[in-house]
N, C-alpha and C positions, 0 to 999 in steps of 0.2 A: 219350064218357067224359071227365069232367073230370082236369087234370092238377093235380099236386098240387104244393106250393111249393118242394120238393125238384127237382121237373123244373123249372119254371120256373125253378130258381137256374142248373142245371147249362146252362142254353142260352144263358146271356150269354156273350157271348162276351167271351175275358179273355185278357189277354199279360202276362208277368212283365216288370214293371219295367227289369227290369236288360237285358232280352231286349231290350228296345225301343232301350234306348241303342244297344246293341250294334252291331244293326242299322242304324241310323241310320247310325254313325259309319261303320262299311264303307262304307254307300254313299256318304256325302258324298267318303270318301277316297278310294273304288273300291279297297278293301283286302281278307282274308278277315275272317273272322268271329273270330277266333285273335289275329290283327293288333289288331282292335278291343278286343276282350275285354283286352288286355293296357295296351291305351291307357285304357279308359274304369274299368276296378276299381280302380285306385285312389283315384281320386276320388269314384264309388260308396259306398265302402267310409266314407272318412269322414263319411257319413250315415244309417248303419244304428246301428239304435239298440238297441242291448244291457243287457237287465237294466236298460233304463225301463220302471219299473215304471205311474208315471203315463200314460205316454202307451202301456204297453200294455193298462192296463185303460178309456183314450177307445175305442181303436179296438175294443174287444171291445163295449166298450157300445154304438158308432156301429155294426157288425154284427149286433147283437142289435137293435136299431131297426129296420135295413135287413129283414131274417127276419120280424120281426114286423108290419111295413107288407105285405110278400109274402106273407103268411097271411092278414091280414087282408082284401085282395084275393080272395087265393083262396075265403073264408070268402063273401065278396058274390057269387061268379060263382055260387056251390050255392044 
């Protein structure tokens, strides 16, 4: 049975951004996860981009490409 490009998005495997700093910074400092989170958001924070409107209609467009190359995939395996 073919899968369809729906499964195939759901299996990439994917980490939140901010998760991965986090992360990071514990281990380098050998600190918890609480410790980090409080060291790394603020600097986080001044590069989240609010009500850009530009740059949130690239990355809808740059996912709506990525969906439509995965279908079109999926379209060649049938």
């Amino acid at each position: 049975m073919a899968k369809n490009t729906a499964d195939n998005h759901y299996e990439e495997k994917f980490e939140f951004p901010l998760w991965k700093l986090i992360k990071q910074r514990a281990e380098e400092k050998d600190i918890s996860y609480v410790q980090a989170s409080i060291e790394v958001l603020p600097e986080y924070e001044k590069g989240i981009r609010y009500r850009d409107e530009k740059y949130e209609k690239k990355e809808i467009e740059k996912r709506q490409k990525q969906l439509a190359k995965l279908a079109k995939k999926d379209q060649k395996k049938k």
